[in-house]
N, C-alpha and C positions, 0 to 999 in steps of 0.2 A: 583410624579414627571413626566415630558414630558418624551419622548424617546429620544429631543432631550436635555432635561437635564441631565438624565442619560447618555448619551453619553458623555456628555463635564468632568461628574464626574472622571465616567471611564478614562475618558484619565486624568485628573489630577493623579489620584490618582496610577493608574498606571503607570505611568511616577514617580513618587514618590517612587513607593517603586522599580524598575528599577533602579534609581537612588541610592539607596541602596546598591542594589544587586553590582552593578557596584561599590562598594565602595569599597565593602566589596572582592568584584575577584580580585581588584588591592590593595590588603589588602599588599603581600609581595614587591611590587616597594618601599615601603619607610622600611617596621619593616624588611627585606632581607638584609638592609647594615647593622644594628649592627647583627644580625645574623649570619653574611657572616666574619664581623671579629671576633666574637667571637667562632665560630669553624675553621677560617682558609679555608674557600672557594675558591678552585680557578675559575674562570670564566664559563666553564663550567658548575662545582657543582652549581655555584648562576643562572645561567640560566635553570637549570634544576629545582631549588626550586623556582624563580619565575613563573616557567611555567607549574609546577604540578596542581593548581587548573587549569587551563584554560583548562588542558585535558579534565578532571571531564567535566567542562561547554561544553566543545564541545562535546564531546561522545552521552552527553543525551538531545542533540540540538532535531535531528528528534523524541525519541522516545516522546519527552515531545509537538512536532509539532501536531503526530498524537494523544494526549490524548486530547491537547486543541479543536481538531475538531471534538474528541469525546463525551468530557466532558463537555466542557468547559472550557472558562480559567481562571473564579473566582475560580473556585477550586481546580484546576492543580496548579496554580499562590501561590494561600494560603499556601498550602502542603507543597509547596517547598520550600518556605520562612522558615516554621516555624521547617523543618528538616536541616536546616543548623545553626542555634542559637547555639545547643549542639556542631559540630565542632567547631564552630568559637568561643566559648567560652572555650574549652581545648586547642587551641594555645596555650593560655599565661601560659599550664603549660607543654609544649613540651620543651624537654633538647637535645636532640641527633637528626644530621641529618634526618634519618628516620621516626621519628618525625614527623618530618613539613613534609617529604613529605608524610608520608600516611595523617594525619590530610589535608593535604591541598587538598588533592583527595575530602574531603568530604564539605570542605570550598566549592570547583569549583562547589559544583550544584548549586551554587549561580549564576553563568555565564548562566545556561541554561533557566535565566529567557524571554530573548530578545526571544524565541522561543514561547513562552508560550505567552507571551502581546502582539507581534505582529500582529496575528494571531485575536486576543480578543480585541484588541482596533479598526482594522483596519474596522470588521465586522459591528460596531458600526453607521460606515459612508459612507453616497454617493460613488461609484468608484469615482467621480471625487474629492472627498475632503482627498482619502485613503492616498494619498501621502504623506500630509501636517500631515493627522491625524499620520500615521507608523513615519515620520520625528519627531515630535513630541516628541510622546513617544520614537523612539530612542535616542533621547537630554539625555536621563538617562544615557548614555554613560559619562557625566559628572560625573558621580560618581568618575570618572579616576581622576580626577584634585581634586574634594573636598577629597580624598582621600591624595590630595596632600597638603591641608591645615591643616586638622586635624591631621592626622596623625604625622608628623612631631614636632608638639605643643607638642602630650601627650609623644611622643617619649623623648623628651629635658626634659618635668618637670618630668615623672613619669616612663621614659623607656618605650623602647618598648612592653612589657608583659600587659602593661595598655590598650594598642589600643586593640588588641582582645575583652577583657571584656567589654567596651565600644560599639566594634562594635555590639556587639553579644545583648546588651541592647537596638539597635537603632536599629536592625533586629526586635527583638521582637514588640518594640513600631511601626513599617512600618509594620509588619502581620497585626495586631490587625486595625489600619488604615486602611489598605485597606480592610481585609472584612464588615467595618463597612460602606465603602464608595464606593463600587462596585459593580454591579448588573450582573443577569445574564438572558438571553436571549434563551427563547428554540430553535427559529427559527435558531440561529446561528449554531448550532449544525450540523455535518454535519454525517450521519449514515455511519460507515464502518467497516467493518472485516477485513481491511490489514493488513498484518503483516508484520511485523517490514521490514524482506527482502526482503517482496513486495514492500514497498515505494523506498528502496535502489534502485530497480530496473530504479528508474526516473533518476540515474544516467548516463542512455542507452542515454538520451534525451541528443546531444550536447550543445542545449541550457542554457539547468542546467548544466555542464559541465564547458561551459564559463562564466557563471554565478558564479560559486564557483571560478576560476583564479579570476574575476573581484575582490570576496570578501575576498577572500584573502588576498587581499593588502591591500584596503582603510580599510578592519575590524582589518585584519589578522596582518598588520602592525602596526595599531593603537594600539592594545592590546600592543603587542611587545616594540613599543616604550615604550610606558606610563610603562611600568614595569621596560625599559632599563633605562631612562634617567636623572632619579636622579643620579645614579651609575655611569654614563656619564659625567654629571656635574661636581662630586666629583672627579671623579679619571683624566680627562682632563682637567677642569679648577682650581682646589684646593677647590672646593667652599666646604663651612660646607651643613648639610646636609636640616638643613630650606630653606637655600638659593637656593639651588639645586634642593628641590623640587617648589619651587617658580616659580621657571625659568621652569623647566618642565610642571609646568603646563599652561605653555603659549599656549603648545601645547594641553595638556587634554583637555584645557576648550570648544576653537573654537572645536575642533574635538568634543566635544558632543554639547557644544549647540545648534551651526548651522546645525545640524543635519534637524532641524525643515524645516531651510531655502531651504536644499539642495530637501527636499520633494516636496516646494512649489514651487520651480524651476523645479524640473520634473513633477510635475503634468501642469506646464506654457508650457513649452520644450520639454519635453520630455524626457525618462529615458538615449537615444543614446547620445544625445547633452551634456547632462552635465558630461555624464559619458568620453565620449570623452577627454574633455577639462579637467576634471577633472584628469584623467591618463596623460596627458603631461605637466601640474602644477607639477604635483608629481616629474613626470619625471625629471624634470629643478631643484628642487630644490633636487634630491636627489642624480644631478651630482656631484650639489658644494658642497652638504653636505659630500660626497664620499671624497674629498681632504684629504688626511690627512695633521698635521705639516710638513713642511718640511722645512729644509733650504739646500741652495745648492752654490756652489763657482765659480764664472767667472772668468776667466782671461781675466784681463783689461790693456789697455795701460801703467796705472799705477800700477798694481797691482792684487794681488786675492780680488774681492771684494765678501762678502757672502751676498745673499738675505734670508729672512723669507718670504714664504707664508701657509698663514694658515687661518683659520676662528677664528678671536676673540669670546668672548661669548654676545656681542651684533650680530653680523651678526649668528652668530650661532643660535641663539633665535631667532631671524625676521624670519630666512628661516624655521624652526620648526612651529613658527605661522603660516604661510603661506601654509604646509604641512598639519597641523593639518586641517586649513579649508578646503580644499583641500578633506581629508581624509573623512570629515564630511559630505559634500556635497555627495563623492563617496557614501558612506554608504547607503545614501537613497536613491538615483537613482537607483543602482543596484533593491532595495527593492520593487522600482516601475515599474524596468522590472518584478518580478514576478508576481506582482497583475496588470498588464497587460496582462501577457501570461498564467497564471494559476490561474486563480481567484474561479475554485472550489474547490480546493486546497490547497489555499496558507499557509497552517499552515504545510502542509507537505513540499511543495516544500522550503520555508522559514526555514523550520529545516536542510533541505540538504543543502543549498547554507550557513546557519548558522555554520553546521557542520565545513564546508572548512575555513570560516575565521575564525572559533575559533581554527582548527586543524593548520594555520597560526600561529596566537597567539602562540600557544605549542609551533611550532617547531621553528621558528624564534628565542628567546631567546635562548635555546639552541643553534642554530649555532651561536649567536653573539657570545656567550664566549668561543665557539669552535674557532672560526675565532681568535678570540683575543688572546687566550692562544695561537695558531700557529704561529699569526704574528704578535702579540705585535700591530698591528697595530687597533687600538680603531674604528676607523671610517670605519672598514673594514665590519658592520653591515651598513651601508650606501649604500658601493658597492654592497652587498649580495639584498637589497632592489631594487638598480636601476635594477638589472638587472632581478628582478620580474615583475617590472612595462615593461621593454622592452618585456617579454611575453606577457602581456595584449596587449600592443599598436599592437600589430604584431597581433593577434589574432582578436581583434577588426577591425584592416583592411581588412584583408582577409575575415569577414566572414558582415562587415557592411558597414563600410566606402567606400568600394569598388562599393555598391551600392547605395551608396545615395551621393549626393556632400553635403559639410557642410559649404564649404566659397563660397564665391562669387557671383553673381550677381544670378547665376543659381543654387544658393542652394535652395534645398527644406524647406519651411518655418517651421517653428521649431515647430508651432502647426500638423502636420499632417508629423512628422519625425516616431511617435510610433502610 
């Protein structure tokens, strides 16, 4: 086969079993709610049980960065795959909180796959095609949403305890795939003795710094959401729990699959352009998504009349979709300031900025149900959001936007921004 066949492989194939992994990390957003009622979970407890794997997944973000520019990433990539089947197959015989959440420590290496393909798919292609290629395979990010079809299905016929066993069958068949359909490359290899604290050290770099704020959000968020929003459905609109993840996945789906798009956009644009515009989309919709129910009373000529405003669950889900792509786009651009600014690297730098938005991921869940249990008020994971993205926006001005203009007649053209 070409190199330029096996490239195209590779990134299939990888993207595939990605997509897996991604299924299998947002394994608790749906099997969490009979979970969550059948030991009596309050808000927090369920925020802490959905956000135990994603630690797992972020923790071993960089070390699995520097093996893949070690080793390689067919066989980093394989490894890892093939040691989370045995977790994810003793889920469905976990009875007590503690339970799931060590088990689900072990489920989350599943999460640190994005660290490992990134790095391995991108090396595959031209700089100028890295972006479309990295967008691409981050599209496996959809695993959030098919997570949200399946799952639900064997939940209703066969209970939740089924999904596990299942997953853990369709991990095995995605190992076995991919090393039968991925090749590996000596030249990619990149020779180094760093150790683990020496990489950390690229944390010195402000760059990488606002690089992981940046991914925080559009990754960091998206995890968070996709784990919060079936539970969100349920407990703020009534919905049953098919319906709830239906609707959530309006958001999963745009958020991975336009991932590709958002690549091909900063390789056109540039990573500043779309990252920009992308953070004040976010911004806008995660004003109005902040609203909670309200209703309130006027005194009128005639009388007290009481108004409702609120977000039904049709605008509620428009603005979600809207966010999700939004998120999706972010995703890659960020990815394409690194393999701009660090491209002999980028398996390392890629694991630290991966770090932050999976370390996102973690902690966000957790405050939603902290927030919530405090103040009853549900959409108070909205405001906790908006005002992450006002860090970014602030930070991006001061240290970019300040020198470049981006609107108007005397902007600088979007090909020679980065």
């Amino acid at each position: 086969m070409t190199k330029k066949g096996q490239a195209l492989s590779v990134l299939i194939v990888s993207t595939l079993a990605f997509t897996v992994c991604f299924m299998v990390w947002m394994m608790f957003a749906v099997i969490g709610i009979p979970i969550k009622k059948a030991l009596d979970l309050n808000g927090t407890e369920f925020g802490l049980l959905t956000a135990t794997p994603v630690l797992t997944g972020s923790l071993i973000r960089v070390p699995l960065g520097i093996w893949t520019d070690k080793y390689g990433g067919r066989i980093v990539m394989a490894l890892l795959m093939a040691l989370t089947v045995p977790a994810i197959w003793l889920m469905s015989y976990a009875t007590a909180y503690w339970h799931f959440l060590t088990i689900g420590l072990f489920v989350g290496l599943a999460g640190g796959a994005f660290s490992v393909g990134t790095p391995y798919v991108a090396r595959w292609f031209p700089k100028k095609q890295q972006g479309f290629a990295m967008g691409v395979y981050g599209a496996g990010n959809s695993g959030a949403a098919v997570n949200k079809f399946v799952a639900p299905a064997l939940v209703v016929a066969f209970g939740w305890t089924m999904v596990p066993q299942v997953y853990a069958a369709i991990m095995l068949g995605a190992v076995i795939l991919f090393w039968l359909f991925s090749y590996s490359d000596p030249t990619h290899l990149v020779p180094s003795h760093t150790k683990f604290s020496d990489q950390l050290k690229s944390l010195k770099d402000p760059k990488v710094l606002k690089y992981c704020q940046y991914y925080s959000i559009v990754f960091g968020g998206y995890v968070a959401l996709s784990l919060w929003m079936v539970q969100y459905y349920v407990g703020e609109f009534g919905l049953d729990i098919r319906s709830a993840a239906l609707l959530a996945a309006c958001f999963s789906l745009p958020g991975g699959v336009l991932r590709a798009a958002g690549g091909w956009m900063s390789d056109k644009w540039g990573a500043h352009s779309v990252t920009w515009w992308v953070l004040w989309v976010s911004w806008i919709c995660l004003f109005l998504l902040s609203y909670p129910q309200t209703d309130f009373t006027v005194a009128t000529t005639s009388g007290p009349a009481t108004f409702h405003i609120g977000l039904n669950v049709y605008a509620f889900t428009g603005l979600m979709f809207i966010l999700g792509i939004a998120f999706a786009f972010g995703k890659a651009s960020v990815f394409k300031y690194i393999s701009d600014d660090y491209t002999s690297n980028i398996g390392t730098i890629s694991g630290i900025v991966g770090l932050a938005g999976g370390l996102g991921g973690f902690v966000l869940p957790i405050m939603f149900g902290a927030l919530m249990d405090l103040t009853g008020i549900r959409s108070s994971a909205f405001m906790l959001m908006y005002g992450v993205v006002w860090v970014s926006l602030i930070w991006m001005y001061w240290t970019e936007v300040r020198r470049s203009q981006v609107m108007g007649k005397d902007a600088t053209p979007f090909s020679l921004q980065n």
